[in-house]
Every structure is written in C-alpha cells, then in structure tokens.
C-alpha positions in Angstrom: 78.1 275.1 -85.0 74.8 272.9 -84.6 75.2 269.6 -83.5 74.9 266.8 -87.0 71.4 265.3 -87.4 71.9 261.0 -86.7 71.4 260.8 -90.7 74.7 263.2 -90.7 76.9 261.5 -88.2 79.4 259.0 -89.9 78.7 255.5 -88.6 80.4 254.5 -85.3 84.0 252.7 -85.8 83.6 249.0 -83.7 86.7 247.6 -82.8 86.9 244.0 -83.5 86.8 241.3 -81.0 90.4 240.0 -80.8 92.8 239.6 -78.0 95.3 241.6 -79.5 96.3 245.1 -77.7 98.5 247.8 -78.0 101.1 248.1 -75.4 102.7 251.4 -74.4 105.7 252.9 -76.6 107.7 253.4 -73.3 108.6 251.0 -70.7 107.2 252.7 -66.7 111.0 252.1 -66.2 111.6 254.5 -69.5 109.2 256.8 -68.5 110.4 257.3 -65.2 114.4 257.3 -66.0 113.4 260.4 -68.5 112.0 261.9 -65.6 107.9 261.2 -66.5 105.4 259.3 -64.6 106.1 255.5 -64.7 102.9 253.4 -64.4 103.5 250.3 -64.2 100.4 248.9 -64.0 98.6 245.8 -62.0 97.2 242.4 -63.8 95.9 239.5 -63.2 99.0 237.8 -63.9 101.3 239.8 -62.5 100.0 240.5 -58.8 99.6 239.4 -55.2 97.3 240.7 -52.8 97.8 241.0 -49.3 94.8 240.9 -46.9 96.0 242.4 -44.0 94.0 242.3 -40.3 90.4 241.9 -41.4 89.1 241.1 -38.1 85.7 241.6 -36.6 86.6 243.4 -33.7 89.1 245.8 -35.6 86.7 246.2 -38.4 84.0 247.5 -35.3 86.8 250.7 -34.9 86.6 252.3 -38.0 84.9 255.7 -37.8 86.4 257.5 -40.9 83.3 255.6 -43.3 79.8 256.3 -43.7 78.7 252.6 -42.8 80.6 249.6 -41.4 78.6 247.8 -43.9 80.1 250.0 -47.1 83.6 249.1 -45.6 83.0 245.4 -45.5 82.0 245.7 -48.6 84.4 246.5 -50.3 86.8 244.6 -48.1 85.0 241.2 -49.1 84.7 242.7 -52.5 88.2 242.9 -52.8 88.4 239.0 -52.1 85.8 237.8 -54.7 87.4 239.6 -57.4 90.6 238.1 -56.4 89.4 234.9 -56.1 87.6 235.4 -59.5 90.9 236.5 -61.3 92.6 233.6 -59.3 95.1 235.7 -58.0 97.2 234.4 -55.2 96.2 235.7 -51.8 97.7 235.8 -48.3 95.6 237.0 -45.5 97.0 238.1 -42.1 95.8 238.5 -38.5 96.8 240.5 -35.1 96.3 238.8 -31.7 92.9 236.8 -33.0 92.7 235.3 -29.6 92.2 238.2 -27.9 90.0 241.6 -28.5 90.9 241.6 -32.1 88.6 238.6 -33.1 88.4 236.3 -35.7 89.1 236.8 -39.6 85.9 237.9 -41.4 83.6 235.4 -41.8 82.8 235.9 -45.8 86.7 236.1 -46.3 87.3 232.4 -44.5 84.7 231.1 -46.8 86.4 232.7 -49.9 89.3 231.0 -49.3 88.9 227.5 -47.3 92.2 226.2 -48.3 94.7 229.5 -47.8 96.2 229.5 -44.2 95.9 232.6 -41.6 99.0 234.1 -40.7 98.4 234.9 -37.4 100.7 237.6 -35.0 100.9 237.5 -31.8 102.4 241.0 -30.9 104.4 242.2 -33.7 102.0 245.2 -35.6 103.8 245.2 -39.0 102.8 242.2 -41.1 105.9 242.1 -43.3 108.4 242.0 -40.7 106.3 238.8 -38.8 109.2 236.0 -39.8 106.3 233.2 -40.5 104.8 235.6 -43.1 107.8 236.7 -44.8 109.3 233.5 -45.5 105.7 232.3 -47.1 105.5 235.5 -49.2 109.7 235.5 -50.4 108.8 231.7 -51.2 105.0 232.8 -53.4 107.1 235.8 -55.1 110.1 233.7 -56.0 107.5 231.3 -57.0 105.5 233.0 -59.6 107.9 235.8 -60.1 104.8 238.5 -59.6 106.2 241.8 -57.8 103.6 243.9 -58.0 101.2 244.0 -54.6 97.8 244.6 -54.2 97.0 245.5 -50.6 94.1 246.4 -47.8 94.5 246.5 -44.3 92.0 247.0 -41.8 93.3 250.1 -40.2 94.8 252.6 -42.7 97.5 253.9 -40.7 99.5 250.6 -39.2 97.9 247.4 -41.4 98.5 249.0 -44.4 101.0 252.1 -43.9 103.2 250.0 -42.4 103.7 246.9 -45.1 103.6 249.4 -47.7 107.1 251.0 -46.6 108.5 247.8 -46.0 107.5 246.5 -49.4 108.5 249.9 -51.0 111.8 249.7 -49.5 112.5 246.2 -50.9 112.0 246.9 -54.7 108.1 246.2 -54.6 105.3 247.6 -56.8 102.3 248.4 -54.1 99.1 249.4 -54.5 96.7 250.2 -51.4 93.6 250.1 -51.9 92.5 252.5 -49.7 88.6 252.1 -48.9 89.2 248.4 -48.4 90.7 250.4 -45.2 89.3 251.9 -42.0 90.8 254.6 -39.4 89.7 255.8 -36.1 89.1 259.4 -37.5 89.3 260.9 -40.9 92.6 262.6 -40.1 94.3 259.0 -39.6 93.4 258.1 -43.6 94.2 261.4 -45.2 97.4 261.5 -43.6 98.6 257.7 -44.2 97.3 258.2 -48.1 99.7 260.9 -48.0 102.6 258.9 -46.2 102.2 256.2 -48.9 101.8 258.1 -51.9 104.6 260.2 -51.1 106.5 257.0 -50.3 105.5 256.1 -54.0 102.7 253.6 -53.6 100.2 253.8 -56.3 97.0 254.5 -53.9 93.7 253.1 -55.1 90.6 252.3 -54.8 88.6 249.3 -54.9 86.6 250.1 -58.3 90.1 250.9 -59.7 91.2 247.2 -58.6 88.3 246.2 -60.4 88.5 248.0 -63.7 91.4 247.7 -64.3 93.1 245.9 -67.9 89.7 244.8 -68.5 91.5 243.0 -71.4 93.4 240.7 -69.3 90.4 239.5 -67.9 89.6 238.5 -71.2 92.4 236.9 -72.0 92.0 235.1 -69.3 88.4 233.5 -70.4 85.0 235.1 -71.0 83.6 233.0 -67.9 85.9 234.9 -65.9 85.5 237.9 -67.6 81.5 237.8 -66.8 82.0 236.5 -63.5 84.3 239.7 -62.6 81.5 241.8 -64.5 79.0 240.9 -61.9 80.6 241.4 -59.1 81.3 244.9 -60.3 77.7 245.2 -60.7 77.2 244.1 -56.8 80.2 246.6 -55.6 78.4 249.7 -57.6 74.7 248.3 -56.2 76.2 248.1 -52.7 78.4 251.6 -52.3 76.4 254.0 -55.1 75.3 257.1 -54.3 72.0 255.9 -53.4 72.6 253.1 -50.9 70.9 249.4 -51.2 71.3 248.6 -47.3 68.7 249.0 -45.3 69.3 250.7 -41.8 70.3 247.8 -40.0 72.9 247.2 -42.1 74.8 250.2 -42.0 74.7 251.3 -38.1 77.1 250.6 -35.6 75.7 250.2 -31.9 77.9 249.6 -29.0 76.6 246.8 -26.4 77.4 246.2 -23.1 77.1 242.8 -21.4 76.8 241.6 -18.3 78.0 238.4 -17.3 75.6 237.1 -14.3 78.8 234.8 -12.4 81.5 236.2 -10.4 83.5 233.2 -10.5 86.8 233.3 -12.3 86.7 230.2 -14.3 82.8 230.9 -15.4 81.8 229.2 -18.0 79.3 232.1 -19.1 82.3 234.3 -19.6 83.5 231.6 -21.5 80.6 232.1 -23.6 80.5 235.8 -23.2 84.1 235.6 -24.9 82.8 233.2 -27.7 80.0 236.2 -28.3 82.7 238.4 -28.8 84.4 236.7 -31.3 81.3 235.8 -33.7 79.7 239.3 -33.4 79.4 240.7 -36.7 81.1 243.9 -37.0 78.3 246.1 -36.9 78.2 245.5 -32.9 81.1 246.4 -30.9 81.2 244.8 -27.4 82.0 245.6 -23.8 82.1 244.2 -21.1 80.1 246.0 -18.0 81.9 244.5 -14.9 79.4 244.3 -11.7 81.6 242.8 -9.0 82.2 245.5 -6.9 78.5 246.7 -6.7 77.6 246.9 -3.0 74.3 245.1 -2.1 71.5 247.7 -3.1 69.5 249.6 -0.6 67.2 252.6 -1.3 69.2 254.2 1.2 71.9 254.9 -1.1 69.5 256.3 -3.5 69.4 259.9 -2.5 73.3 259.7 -2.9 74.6 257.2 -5.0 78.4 255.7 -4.2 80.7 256.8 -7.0 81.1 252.9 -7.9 77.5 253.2 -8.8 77.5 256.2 -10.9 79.8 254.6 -12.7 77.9 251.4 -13.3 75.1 253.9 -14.2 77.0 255.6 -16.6 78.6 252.8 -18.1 75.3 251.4 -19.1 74.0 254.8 -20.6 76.6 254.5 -22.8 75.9 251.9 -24.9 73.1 251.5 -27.3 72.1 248.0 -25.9 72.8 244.9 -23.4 73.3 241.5 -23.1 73.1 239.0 -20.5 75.3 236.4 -20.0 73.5 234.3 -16.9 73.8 230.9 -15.7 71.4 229.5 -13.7 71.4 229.0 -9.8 69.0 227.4 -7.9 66.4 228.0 -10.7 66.6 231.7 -11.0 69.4 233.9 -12.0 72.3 235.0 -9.5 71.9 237.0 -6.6 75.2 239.5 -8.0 73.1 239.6 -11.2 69.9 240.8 -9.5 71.4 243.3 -7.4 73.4 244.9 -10.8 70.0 245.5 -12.1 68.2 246.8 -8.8 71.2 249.6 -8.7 70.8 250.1 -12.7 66.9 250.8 -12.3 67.0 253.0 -9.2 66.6 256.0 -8.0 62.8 256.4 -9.1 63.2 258.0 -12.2 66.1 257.2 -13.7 66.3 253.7 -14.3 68.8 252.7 -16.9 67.0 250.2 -19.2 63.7 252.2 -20.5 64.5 251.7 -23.6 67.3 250.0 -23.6 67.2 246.8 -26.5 68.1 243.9 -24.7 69.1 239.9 -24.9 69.8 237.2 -22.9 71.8 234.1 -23.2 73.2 231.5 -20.9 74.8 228.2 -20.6 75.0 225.2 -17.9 75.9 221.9 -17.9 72.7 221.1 -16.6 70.2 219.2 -19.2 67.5 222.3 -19.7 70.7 224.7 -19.3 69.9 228.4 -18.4 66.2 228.4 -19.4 64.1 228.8 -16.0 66.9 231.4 -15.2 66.0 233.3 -18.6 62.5 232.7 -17.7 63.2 234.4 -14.3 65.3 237.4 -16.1 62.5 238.2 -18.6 59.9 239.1 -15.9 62.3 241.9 -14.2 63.7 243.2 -17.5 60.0 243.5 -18.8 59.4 245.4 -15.5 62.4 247.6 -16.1 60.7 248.8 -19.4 63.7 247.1 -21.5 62.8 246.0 -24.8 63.5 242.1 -24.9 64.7 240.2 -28.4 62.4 237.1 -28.1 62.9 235.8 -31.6 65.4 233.8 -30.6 66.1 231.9 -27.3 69.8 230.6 -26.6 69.8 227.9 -23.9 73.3 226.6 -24.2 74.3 223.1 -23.0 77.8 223.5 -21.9 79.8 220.3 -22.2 83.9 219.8 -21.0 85.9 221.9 -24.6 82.8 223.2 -26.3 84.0 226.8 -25.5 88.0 228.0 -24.7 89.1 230.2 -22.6 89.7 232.8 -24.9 86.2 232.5 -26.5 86.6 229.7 -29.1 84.1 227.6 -30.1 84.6 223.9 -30.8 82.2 222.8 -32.5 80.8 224.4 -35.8 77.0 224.4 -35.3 77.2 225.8 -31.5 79.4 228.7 -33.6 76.9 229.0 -36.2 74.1 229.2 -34.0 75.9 231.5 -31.8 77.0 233.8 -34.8 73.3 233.7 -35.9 72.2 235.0 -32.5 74.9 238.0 -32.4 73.4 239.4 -35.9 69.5 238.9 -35.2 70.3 240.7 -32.0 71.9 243.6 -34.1 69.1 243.5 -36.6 66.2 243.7 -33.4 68.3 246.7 -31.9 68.2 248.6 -34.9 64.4 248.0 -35.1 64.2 249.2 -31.7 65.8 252.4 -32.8 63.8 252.7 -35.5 60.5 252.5 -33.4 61.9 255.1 -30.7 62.5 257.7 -33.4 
C-alpha cells in the first residue's frame, strides 16, 4: 500500500502540557512476585549517587576507552546532571596521598561544600566505617533507596559497592561508562557480575534521559538546564568526536628529579606535579642514582644499570625535569644522567623526545640560571623543549608536603596550568613527527 499524501494523513494528536502522568498498572514489586521483570525505576527524588575513586592518577589507568577525555566526560557529566537535578551526592577516594592523586578537579568544583570520604587502605567503599555511617544517616534521612553509582575502575570501585548495596536491600544502578578498566575483559566481566547480581547496569545517557517528566516537575529552569547538558554529553562522546587530538591521547612521562638528597625539595615538587597532572599524562618517576659517572669507555658495552636507564626513557612518550639549582648550573648527578641517556653516537635517547623543565629553590631568582644551563644541552640533545611556559618556583618552609601537597592555591593553579600546557605541547610534538 502507498504511503498517504500529507493532505491524507490525519492531523498529529499533541498531548497537552500538564504535569499529570500515567503510572504503571503493576507495582516492580508485583511484577517481579508474578515472576516478570520489576523495573523499578530511578528519579530525581528518589536517588543517591555515589561517586566512587575519581582520581587523577586512577583515571590515567583506564585502557578499555577510546579516549581518557570521553571517559572524563562522562564522569564529570554524571556530576552536573546530578548537581542540576539536586540530587544528594557522596564522593569517595582511595589513598589520595599517595599514587592515586587528588579527586578530579571539575568534580571538587561541582561540589565545594560536599566532603571527600577518603580511605586509606580498605578497597571497598561501602564497607569504609566513616562512609557508611554518613550514607545510613543520608538514606535514613531522605528515605531514597535507590543508588546511582560510577567508580573509577569497573571491576573493584564499582563491582564491589554494588554487591554490598545489593546485599543490603538496595536498588543500584552502575553507570557503567562513567567507569574505566585496565583491559576490556575487566568491564565485560564486572557488567556481567553485577547484572547477574541484579543491578540495573546503565549508561550515562540513560541517567540522563530518564523520567524526563520528573524533571519537569521539578521546574522548567531545571528542566532546560538538564537539556543542555545533554546537548554537551552528545557533542562530546558522538560518533564524530569534538576533541581535538590533544584532548583525547594518553602519553606516559618520565621525570627526572636533578637532587639525590632524600629530603629534596624538588621531589617535593616532583610529587606536587604528580598530583595536579591532568589525567591525560600518566607519570613516572626515572630514578638516576645509581648511574656510574659516564665515560665513553663504557660505550662499546653499556653496564646493564645503563640499559636500563636507556630503556626506561624510550618508554615514555616525554620527560620532565625536576632540577634545582647548584652553584648556578644544574647538578652534576643530573648532567651525567643525560651524558649516559645521549651516548653511544647514535642512539641518544632524546631526539625527539618532548620535553619540560621545572625547578624550585629557596633562593630569590629560584632555579632559573640552572634552567638556563639545562636548555642549552637538551637543545643539543635534539629534545624538543616546551618554552611557552617557564616555572621558576620559589620554595618557602610548607608551600609543598611531603606527599606532594600544595599549600597555597595559586602555586597549585599555576602548577596544574603547567602539567596540561605541557600535555597539550607533547601532543603537538607528535603531531609534527607524524
């Protein structure tokens, strides 16, 4: 049969704007006592989500995405339409002091005023006392059971809270590529675990379109307001993606931190680096303390210590140097890491290499002859130097902790600025050598 003419087709039926809806004939508790599917579905006003170990180091392991920048995403996306909805949040962290690092930037600034439960050595999240009693005390509070959940690594973040919350009566829904894994094989098997579990797996444009009414009811300025961030999520993560390169790559960069002493202030600072690296960058530490002093003797047969230094530095994408200053120049240890690194003739390790340097010293003009100093050789050793900005760090007693913290907020700004211009000049760099 041909299709109707438009003069033929009856006129479209508009349903009128009204708050009023129908709700299902059958409870999910119904449904699933007769032995059907029970969906009982998430609101606005009837959930909690659960942020769970959005850190930037932990963020810098996933490998089971296209992009680090897709995943953070929809993380982050996650968290603004929470916060638009005003739905109560708890967010969670894992040994922040340490390799993990520090709670996404974007999802501290969401929520200034919610506290960070932070572990120290227990993995699962719902068994850590401090965050249990704070989430029995928000349920009993605003009676909501059903939980909305991401954690940062699919298979113990989020597999793990599930079960527990699964086991104690709760509604959960993981929303799964607000998730990363080391490997592919990691997420298909912890969807699996969960669903089978009976957590309602979704995603994060599920989280978003969902009950579309209830955002209605809520107001039309919320309403809106959740309408264009779905318009950001589907710009960010469509088929065709938005990012440019830079955004989207991952590079691995090993740094070098130019004292051997054990209290050094540049490792300090080298820790502090660590932490505010956004997570596109995923740093190591290239240790060059046990180097012996360089001769060209060796370089017919280089000492396995050597090689290994050698190797070490071809497997990362770029390098940073952490330096302070002595005696105007840079350390002798530091000097004699890059004489080894560029010899035998031939092979030198930094042609094409992206680098950076920073450094800090309590002295008034800090690190900058020593940079000065470093430039020269690394523009010798054909190493492609980030000069848009220079970081001459005046270290003063409790700017920096041991574990990397930084006290004051513009020195961390400042910092954090440096760690993604470097990322955006390496992926330049790239691009050029292609």
């Amino acid at each position: 049969m041909a299709n109707p003419s438009p003069s033929q087709r009856p006129a479209d039926i508009v349903s009128p704007t009204t708050d009023a809806s129908l709700p299902n004939r059958v409870s999910a508790a119904d449904a699933r006592a007769a032995g059907r599917f029970g969906h009982d579905k998430p609101t606005p006003e009837n959930s909690i989500v659960l942020l769970v170990d959005h850190q930037i180091g932990l963020m810098a392991g996933a490998r089971d995405v296209a992009s680090l920048a897709e995943l953070k995403s929809n993380v982050v996306g996650l968290a603004r339409v929470a916060r638009a909805l005003e739905m109560p949040v708890m967010i969670t962290s894992s040994n922040a002091q340490w390799q993990n690092g520090d709670t996404l930037p974007e999802i501290k600034e969401l929520f200034p005023d919610e506290p960070i439960y932070r572990r120290t050595g227990i993995i699962n999240a719902y068994e850590d006392p401090s965050f249990r009693k704070a989430f029995e005390a928000l349920v009993k509070k605003t009676g909501r059971r059903h939980i909305i959940l991401a954690g940062v690594t699919i298979g113990t973040c989020c597999v793990f809270p599930t079960l527990s919350l699964l086991n104690d009566g709760y509604q959960v829904f993981p929303v799964v590529d607000a998730c990363g894994a080391w490997n592919r094989y990691e997420a298909e098997a912890a969807m699996s675990r969960m669903a089978n579990a009976g957590a309602k797996v979704v995603g994060t444009f599920a989280d978003r379109q969902r009950d579309a009414r209830a955002v209605h009811q809520q107001s039309v300025r919320i309403w809106l307001r959740s309408s264009e961030l779905l318009e950001q999520r589907q710009s960010a993560c469509g088929a065709r993606s938005v990012w440019p390169r830079e955004m989207r790559d991952v590079y691995k960069v090993g740094y070098f931190i130019g004292s051997l002493a054990k209290a050094s202030i540049n490792r300090k600072l080298a820790n502090a680096l660590v932490n505010l690296a956004p997570p596109e960058l995923s740093l190591v530490e290239i240790p060059i303390k046990d180097l012996p002093l360089y001769s060209y003797d060796f370089d017919a047969d280089y000492p396995p210590v050597a090689r290994a230094f050698k190797q070490a530095i071809a497997d990362v994408d770029a390098v940073l140097f952490v330096t302070p200053e002595y005696n105007r120049s840079i350390p002798g240890g530091l000097k004699n890491a890059i004489d080894w690194a560029s010899r035998p003739w031939g092979k030198n390790s930094f042609t094409r290499k992206p680098s950076a340097i920073i450094g800090t010293s309590p002295g008034a003009i800090s690190t900058a002859v020593a940079q000065q100093s470093l430039r020269s050789v690394l523009c010798f050793c054909n190493s492609p130097l980030m000069n848009t900005v220079e970081a001459y760090i005046h270290f003063t007693p409790g700017l920096i902790t041991d574990d990397g913290q930084v006290t004051v907020g513009k020195t961390a700004e400042f910092l954090r600025n440096f760690m993604v211009e470097f990322h955006v000049f390496i992926a330049r760099v790239e691009r050029a050598y292609q």
